[in-house]
N, C-alpha and C positions, 0 to 999 in steps of 0.2 A: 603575436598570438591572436588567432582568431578571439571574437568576443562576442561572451553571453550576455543577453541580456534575462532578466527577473524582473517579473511583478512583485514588488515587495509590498505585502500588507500595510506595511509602517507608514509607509511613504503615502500609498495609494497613487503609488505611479510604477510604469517601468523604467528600469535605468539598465546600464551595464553591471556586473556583476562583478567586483572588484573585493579579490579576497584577501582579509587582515593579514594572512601569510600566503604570498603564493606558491609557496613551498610544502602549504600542507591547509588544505580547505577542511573544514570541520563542518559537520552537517548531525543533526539532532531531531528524528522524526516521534513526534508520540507513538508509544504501538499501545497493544489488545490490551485489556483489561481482562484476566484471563477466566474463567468462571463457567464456561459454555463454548459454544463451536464457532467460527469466525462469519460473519456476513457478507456478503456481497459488495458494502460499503466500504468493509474493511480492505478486501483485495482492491478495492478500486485505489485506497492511498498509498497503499503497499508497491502499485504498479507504477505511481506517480513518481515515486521516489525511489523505482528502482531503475527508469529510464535517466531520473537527473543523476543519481551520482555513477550511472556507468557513461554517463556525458562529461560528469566533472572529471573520471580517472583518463579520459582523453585527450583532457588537456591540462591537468597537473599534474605533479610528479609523486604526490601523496593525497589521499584521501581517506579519511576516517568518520566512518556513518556507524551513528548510534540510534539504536532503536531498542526502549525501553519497554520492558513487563510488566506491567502493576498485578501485584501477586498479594495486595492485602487492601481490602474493600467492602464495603460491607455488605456488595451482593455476593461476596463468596462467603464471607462469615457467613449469611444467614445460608449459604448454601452447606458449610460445614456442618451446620447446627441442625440442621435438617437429616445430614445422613450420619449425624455422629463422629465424626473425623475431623482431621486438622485443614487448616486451608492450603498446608501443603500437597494435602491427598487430594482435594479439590481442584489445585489447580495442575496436579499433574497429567493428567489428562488431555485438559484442553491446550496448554503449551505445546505439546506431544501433536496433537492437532493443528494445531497453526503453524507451526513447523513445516509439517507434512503438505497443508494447502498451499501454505505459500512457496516451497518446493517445485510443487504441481504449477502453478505459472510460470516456473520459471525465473522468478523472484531470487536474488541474490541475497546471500546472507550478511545481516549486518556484521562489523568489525568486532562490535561491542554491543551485548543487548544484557542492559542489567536489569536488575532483578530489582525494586522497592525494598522489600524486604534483608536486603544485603547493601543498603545502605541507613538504616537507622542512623548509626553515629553523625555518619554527615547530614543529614534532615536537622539532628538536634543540634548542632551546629549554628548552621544556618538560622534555627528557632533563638538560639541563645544570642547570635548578631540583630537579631532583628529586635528582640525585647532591649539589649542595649542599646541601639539607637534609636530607641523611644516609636519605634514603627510596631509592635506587637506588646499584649499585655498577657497575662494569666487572671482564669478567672472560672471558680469553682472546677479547678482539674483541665480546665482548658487554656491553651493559648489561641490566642484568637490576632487577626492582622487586622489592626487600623487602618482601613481605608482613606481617613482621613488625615493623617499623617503624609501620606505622598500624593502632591499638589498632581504629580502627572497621571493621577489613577482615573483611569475611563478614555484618556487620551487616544490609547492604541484602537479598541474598537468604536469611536467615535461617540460615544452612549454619555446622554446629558447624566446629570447627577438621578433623575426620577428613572429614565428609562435603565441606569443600571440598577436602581435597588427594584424596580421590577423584574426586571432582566433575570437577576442573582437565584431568586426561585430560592430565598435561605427561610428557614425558620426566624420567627421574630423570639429573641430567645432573652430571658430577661437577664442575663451574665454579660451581654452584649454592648459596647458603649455606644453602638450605632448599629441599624439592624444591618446592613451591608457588611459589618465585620465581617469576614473567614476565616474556617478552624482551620490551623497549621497542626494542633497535634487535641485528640479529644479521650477522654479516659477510660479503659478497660475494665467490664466487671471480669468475675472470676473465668468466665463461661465464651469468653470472646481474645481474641490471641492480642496480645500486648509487649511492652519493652517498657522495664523500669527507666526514667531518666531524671529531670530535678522537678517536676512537675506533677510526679507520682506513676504509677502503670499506666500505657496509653498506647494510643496507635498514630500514625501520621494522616493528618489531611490526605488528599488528593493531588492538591496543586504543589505542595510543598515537593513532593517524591520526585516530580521532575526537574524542579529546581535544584535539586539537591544530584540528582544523578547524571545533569548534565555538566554542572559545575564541577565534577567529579571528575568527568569522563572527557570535557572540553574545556573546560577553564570558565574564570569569568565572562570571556567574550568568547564569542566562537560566529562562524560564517552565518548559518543557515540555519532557520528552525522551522517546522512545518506542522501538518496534520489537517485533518479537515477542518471546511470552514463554521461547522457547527463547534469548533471548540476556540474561534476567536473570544466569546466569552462565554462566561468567565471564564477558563480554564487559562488560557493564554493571557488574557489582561492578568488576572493572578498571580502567574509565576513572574511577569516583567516583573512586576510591583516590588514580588519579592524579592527577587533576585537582586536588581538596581537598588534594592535600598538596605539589604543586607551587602552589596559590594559599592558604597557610592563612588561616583564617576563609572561604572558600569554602564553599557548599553544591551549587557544580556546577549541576544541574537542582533546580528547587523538584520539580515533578511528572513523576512518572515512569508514562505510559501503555502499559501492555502489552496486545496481540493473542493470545488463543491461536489454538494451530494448528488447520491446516485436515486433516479427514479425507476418506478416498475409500472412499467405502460402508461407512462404519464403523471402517475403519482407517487406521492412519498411513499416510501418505503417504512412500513410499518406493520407490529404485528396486529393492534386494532384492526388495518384495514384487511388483512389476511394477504398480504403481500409482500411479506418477510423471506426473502431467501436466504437459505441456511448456502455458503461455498461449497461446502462438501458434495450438497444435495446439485446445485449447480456443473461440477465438475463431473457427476457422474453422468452428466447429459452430454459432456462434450469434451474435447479434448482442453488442456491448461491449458495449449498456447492459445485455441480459437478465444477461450474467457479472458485473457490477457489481451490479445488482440483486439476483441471490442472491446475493452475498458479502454485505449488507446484510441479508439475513435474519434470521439471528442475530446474537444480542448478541457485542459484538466478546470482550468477556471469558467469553463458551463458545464450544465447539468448534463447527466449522461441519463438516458434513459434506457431502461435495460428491457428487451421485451424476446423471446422464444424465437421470432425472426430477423431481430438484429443478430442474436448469437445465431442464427445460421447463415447470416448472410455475413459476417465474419468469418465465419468456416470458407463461406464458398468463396471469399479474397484470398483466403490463405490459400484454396485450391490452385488458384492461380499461377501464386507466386512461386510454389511447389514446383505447378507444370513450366516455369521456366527457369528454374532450376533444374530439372530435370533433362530438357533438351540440351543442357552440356554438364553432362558428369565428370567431364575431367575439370573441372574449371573451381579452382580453388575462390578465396576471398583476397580481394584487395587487400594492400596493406592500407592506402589510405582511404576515407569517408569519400562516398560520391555525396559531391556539393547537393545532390538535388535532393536528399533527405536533410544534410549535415544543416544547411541553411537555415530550414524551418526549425529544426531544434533549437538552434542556439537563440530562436527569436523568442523568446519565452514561451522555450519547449514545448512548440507545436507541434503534435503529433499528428493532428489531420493535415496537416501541409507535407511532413515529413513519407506519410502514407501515401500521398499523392506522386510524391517522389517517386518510389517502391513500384506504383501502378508506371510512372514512365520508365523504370531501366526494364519492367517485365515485359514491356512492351518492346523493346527493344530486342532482349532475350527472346522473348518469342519470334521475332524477325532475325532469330540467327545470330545477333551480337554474344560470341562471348563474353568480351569485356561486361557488357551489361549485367551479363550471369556475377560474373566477379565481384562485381560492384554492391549487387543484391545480395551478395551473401553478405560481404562486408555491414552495406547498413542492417542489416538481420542481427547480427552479432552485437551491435550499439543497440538497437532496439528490443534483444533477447527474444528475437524470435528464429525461424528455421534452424530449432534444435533436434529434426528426425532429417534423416535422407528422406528424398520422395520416394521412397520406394514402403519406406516407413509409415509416412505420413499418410501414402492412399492405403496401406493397409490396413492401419490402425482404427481404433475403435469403429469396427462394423460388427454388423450382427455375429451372434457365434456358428448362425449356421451359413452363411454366405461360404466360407471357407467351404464346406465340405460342397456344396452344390456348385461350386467352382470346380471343385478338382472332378467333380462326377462329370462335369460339361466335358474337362480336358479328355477321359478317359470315351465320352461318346464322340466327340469330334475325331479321336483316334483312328475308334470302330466307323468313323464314318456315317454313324448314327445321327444325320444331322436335325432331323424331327425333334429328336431329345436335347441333342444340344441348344434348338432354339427353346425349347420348354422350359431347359435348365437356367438360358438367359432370363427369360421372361421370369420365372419365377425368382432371379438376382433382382430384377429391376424393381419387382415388385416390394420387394426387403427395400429400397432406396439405395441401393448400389448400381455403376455402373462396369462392365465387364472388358476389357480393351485385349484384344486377342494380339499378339507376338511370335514370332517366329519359333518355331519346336514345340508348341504346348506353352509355350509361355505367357503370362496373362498379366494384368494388372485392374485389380480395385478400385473404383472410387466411390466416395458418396456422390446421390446426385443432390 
C-alpha cells in the first residue's frame, strides 16, 4: 500500500502513518462550540480534515470521522440568559448554520458528530474513574483534575511547570489544591442548565466533554486526533491527562494533527482588531469551492493568510482548471489518483504540491491531452473540488444583470445591430465579466 506520512504533534516529528487497525482508521476532530456563526478559522480546519480523511477512505477499507458539538458553555448560557431561552433554543441556530457553511465548501459530513450534552453519563463516568485513581478531587460542588497527579502533564505541548500555570489563564480559586487544577464538572444555580449526579446539580468542564465523547465514539485508543494549533493547550494537554489516567496504559490518540491559524492581511484574526470574518459574510463574496480552494493553498501547518485577492486569485486558478476541463466534455474521471497530486498528499498532506500537480495535468489538458482531463477530474474528487460542469461554474455567481445584457447582446448580434452589441459587451465587461461568443447565439460567461 502506498504510505502516508503525518506530522504528529506528540512526537514532533514526521513519520509514516501506521494505523492500530488497518481495517478501520479512527479519526476525532474538535468541532464549533455552537453559540454564534462560524469563522473563517473554523472553515479553515473543517477543510484540513476533510482533505485527510477522503485521503484516508482511499486507502482503507473503513473510516470513521467524528466531529463533536459542544452545545453547553457558558458563552451560550450567558447567551440563553440574555434572551430568555434554553441553550437548546440557542444553539439551534447556529448548528443549523454550520451545517449549511460547511455544505457550502464542500465539506463532507462527519460519521458521527455528537452532541456534549447527550453524553452527560459517560463525562460522569470518566469524573467518577478519575476521583478513584486519586487523579481528581471534589471540592465545594466542584470536581476539579490534579495536575499533579500525572507525572506526564505538560509533556505533550512541551510547557515547563511556570509557563503552563501561566499558559492555563485559570482563576486562582481558593477550593483549588494547586492553582493549575481544572474543572471537570462545576455547579449549577437555579437559572443555568444543569444534570443532577453524585456531586450535586452541575454542568461539565470543557476538556472533559471531549474526552468523554471520543471514548465513546472511538474507544480508548483511536488513530488520529486534531484541531487547531491554538487548542495544543490547555485544551488538548487536558484531555490526554484525562483520558490516560482515567484508562491507564492508554495512549488516547496515537496521532495528534494540528492546523495553524489563519491570518487577515497579515494579521491575527480578531475582533479588537476589526478583522474578524464572519464564513457566511465570506461565502457570499464568492463561491464555496473558490473559499475552499484557498484555504488549501497553504500547507496546513503554516499560517494561511486570508486577504480579498488571494480569494480572487483562487477563483481565477479554479478558472483555469474549469477551462481545461471543459476542452474535453466527454472525458470522465480516472479510476486511479494521477501520481502528480496523489504524491504530495500522502507527504503530510501537502496541498500546495498537490495544486501544483492540478496546474500540470491542466496544462496538459489545455494542450489537447484528454487523459490529462481524466486525471483532473479524478484528483478534483480527492481534493472535493470541480463539483459544477464548466458550464456551471462560468456561469455561476455573476451579477444578476449580466444575464439579461447577455441575451440582449444575442438578440442585437441577430439584428445585426453590431454598434449595440459592442455596447452591450463593453457594458458586460464593465460588470467584471467576460463574454465568449459560440456558434448559433450561443455564449459563455466568465469572471474576469
Amino acid at each position: 500500500m502506498t504510505q502516508l506520512t503525518l506530522y504528529n504533534t506528540r512526537t514532533r516529528a514526521k513519520a509514516r502513518f501506521l494505523p492500530l487497525d488497518p481495517d478501520h482508521v479512527r479519526v476525532y476532530l474538535c468541532g464549533p462550540t455552537v453559540y454564534d456563526r462560524a469563522h473563517l478559522g473554523n472553515a479553515r480546519n473543517v477543510v484540513v480534515f476533510d482533505v485527510l480523511v477522503r485521503l484516508l477512505r482511499r486507502l482503507y477499507p473503513r473510516v470513521t470521522y467524528v466531529r463533536n458539538i459542544t452545545d453547553v458553555d457558558d458563552k451560550i448560557n450567558i447567551r440563553a440568559r440574555e434572551r430568555g431561552v434554553s441553550i437548546a433554543e440557542v444553539t439551534e441556530g447556529p448548528i443549523r448554520w454550520y451545517h449549511e457553511d460547511m455544505a457550502a465548501l464542500y465539506a463532507l459530513p462527519p460519521d458521527i458528530e455528537p452532541r456534549a450534552t447527550g453524553h452527560i453519563p459517560e463525562i460522569i463516568n470518566l469524573i467518577e474513574r478519575l476521583i478513584a485513581g486519586g487523579h481528581a478531587y471534589e471540592a465545594e460542588g466542584h470536581v476539579l483534575f490534579s495536575v499533579a497527579s500525572d507525572p506526564d502533564y505538560g509533556k505533550f505541548s512541551g510547557r515547563t511547570p511556570d509557563e503552563l500555570l501561566a499558559g492555563a489563564r485559570v482563576d486562582v480559586a481558593p477550593y483549588k489544591r494547586e492553582p493549575g487544577d481544572f474543572v471537570l464538572w462545576k455547579p449549577s444555580t437555579p437559572d443555568l442548565p444543569g444534570w443532577e449526579c453524585p456531586w450535586g446539580r452541575g454542568r461539565p468542564g470543557w476538556h472533559i466533554e471531549c474526552s468523554a465523547m471520543s471514548w465513546k465514539h472511538l474507544g480508548t485508543d483511536f488513530d488520529i486526533h486534531g484541531g487547531g494549533d491554538d487548542l495544543i493547550f490547555p485544551h488538548h494537554e487536558n484531555e490526554i491527562a484525562q483520558s490516560c489516567c482515567a484508562f491507564p496504559g492508554s495512549r488516547f490518540a496515537n496521532v495528534w494533527v494540528h492546523n495553524r491559524m489563519l491570518l487577515v492581511n497579515g494579521e491575527k484574526m480578531s475582533k479588537s482588531l476589526g478583522n474578524f470574518l464572519v464564513l457566511h459574510d465570506v461565502l457570499a463574496k464568492a463561491p464555496g469551492e473558490a473559499v475552499r480552494f484557498m484555504l488549501m493553498r497553504a500547507h496546513y501547518r503554516s499560517p494561511l493568510d486570508f486577504s480579498d485577492a488571494a480569494l480572487a486569485e483562487a477563483r481565477k486558478e479554479l478558472d483555469r482548471f474549469y477551462r481545461a476541463l471543459e476542452a474535453h466534455p466527454q472525458a470522465g474521471a480516472e479510476e486511479e489518483l494521477p501520481p502528480e497530486v496523489m504524491a504530495p498528499l500522502l507527504d503530510d498532506l501537502n496541498t500546495p504540491g498537490a495544486i501544483a500537480g492540478l496546474h500540470a495535468l491542466a496544462d496538459k489538458a489545455l494542450a489537447g491531452e484528454a487523459a490529462a482531463a481524466r486525471a483532473l477530474r479524478a484528483a478534483g474528487g480527492l481534493l472535493g473540488l470541480f463539483n459544477a460542469s464548466p458550464e456551471e461554474w462560468f456561469r455561476g455567481g455573476l451579477p444578476i444583470e449580466v444575464q439579461a445584457l447577455a441575451e440582449a447582446r444575442v438578440a442585437a448580434r441577430a439584428a445585426r445591430n453590431f454598434a449595440e452589441s459592442d455596447r452591450l459587451r463593453d457594458e458586460i465587461a464593465r460588470l467584471g465579466v467576460v463574454i465568449e461568443d459560440g456558434p448559433g447565439g450561443a455564449y459563455t460567461l466568465r469572471k474576469l
